[in-house]
Backbone as numpy.savetxt, mean C-alpha at the origin, in Angstrom:
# Nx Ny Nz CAx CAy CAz Cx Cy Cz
-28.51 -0.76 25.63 -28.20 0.59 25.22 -26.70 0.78 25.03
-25.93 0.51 26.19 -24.42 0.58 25.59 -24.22 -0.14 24.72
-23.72 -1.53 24.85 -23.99 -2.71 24.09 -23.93 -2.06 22.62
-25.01 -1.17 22.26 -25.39 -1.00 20.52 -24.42 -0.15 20.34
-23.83 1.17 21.18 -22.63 1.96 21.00 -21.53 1.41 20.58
-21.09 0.35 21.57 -19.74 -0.46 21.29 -19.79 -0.62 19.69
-21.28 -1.49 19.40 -21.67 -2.22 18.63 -21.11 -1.17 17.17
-21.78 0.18 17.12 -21.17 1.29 16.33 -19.96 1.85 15.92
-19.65 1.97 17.27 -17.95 2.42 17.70 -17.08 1.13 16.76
-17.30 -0.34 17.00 -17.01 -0.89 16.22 -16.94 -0.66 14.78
-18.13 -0.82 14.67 -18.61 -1.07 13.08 -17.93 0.07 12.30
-17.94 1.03 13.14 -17.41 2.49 12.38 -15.52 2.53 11.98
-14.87 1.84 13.12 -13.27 1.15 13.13 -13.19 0.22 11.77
-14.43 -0.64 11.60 -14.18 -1.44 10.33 -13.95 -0.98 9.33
-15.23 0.33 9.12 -15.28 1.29 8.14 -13.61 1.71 7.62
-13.46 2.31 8.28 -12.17 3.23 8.56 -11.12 2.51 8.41
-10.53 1.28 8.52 -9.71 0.30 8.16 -10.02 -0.25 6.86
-11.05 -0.49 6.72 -11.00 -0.66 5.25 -10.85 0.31 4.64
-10.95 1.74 4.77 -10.93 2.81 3.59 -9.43 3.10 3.39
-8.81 2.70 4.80 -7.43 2.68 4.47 -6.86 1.77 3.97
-7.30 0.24 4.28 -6.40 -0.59 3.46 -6.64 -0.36 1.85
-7.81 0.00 1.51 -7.72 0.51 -0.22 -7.05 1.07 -0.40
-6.93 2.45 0.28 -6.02 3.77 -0.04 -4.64 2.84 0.12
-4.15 1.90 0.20 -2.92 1.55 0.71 -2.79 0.57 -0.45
-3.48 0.06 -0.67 -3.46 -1.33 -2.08 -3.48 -0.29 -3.29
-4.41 1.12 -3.44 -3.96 1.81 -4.77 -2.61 2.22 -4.62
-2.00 2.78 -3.24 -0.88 3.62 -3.52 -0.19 2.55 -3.35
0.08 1.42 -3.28 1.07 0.24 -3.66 1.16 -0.38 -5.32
0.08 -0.52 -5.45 -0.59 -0.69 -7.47 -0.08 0.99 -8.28
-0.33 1.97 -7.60 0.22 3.46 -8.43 1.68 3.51 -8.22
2.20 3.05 -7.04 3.77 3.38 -7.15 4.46 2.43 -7.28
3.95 0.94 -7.70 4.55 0.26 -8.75 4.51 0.16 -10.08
3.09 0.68 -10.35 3.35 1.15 -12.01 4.28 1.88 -12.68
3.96 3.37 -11.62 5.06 4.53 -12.08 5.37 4.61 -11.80
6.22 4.69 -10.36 7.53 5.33 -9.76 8.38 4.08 -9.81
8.15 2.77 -10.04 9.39 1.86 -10.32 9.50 1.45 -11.67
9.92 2.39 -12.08 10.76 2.03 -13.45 11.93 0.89 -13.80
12.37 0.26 -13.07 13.73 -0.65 -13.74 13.02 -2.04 -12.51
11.80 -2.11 -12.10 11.93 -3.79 -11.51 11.30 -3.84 -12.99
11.39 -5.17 -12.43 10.87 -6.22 -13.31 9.72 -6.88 -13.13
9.21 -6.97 -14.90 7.38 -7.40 -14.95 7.05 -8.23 -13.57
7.26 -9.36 -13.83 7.47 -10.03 -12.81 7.04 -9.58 -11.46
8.35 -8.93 -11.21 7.95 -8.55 -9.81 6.85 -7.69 -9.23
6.73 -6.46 -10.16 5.71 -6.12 -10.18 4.34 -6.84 -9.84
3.96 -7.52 -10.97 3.04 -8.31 -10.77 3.12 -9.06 -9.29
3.74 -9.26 -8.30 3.83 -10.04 -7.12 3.71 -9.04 -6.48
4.31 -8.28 -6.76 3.40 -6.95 -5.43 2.13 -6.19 -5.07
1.75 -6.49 -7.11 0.57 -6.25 -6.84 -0.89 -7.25 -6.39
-0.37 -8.17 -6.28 -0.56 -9.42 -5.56 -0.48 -9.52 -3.87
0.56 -9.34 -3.76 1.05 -9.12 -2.23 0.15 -7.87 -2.20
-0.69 -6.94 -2.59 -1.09 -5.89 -2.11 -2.65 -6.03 -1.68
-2.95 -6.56 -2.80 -4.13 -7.12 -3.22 -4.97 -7.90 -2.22
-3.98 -9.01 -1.80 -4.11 -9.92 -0.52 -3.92 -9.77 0.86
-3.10 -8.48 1.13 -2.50 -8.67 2.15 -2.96 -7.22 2.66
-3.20 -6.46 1.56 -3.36 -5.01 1.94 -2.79 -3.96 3.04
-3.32 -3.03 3.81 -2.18 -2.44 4.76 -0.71 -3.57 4.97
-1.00 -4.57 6.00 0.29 -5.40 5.96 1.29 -5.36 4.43
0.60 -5.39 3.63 1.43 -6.03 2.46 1.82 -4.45 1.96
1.18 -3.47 2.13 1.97 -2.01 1.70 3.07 -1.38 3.10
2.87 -1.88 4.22 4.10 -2.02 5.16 5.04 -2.14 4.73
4.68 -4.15 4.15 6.04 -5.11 4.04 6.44 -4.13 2.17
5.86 -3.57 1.29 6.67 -3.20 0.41 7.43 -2.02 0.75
6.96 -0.79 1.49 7.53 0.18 1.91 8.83 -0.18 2.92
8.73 -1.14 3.43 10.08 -1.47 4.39 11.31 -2.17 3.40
10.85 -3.00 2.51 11.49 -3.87 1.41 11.78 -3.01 -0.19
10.99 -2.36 -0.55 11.18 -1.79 -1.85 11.42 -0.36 -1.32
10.43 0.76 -0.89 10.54 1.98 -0.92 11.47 2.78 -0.39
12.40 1.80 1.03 13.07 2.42 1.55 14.40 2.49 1.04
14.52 1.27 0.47 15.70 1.28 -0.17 16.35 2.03 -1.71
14.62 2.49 -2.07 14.89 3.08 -3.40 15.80 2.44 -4.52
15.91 1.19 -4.48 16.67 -0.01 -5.44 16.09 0.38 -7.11
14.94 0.08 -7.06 14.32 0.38 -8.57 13.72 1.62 -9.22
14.07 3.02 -8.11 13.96 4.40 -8.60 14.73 4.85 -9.33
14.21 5.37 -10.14 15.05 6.30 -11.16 15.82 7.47 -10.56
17.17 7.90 -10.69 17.52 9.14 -9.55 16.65 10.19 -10.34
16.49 11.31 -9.57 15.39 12.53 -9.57 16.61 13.45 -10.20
16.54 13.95 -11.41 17.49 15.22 -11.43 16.96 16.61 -10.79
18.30 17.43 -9.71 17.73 18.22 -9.70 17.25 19.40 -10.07
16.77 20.53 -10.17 16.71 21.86 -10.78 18.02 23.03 -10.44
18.62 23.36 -11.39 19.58 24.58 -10.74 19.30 25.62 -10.49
């Protein structure tokens, strides 16, 4: 009887990790399409690779490496 709970409680954590590592591989594939304007094909393509494969981890390692640094963003003009 417990045993099958764990067994749920589990299964349900899998669920839930995977729905995030998707949500994490699109918003790594959407904000290398459009919000990096000046990398290169190239690189692109390797992140979306690195995303693909590596998923949560690999949208970590781009957000610590690409996003924080804002290297390949376009500056935002602002409104007066």
């Amino acid at each position: 009887m417990i045993g099958s709970g764990i067994f749920f409680a589990l299964w349900g954590f899998g669920w839930i990790l995977g729905i995030l590592g998707l949500v994490a591989i699109v918003w790594v594939i959407y904000d290398v399409l459009v919000n990096q304007k000046r990398m290169p094909d190239v690189e692109k393509v390797v992140w979306i690779i690195v995303a693909l494969f590596l998923g949560i981890i690999g949208a970590i390692i781009y957000y610590v490496i690409v996003k924080s640094s804002h290297k390949y963003e376009e500056p935002r003009e602002e409104s007066p």
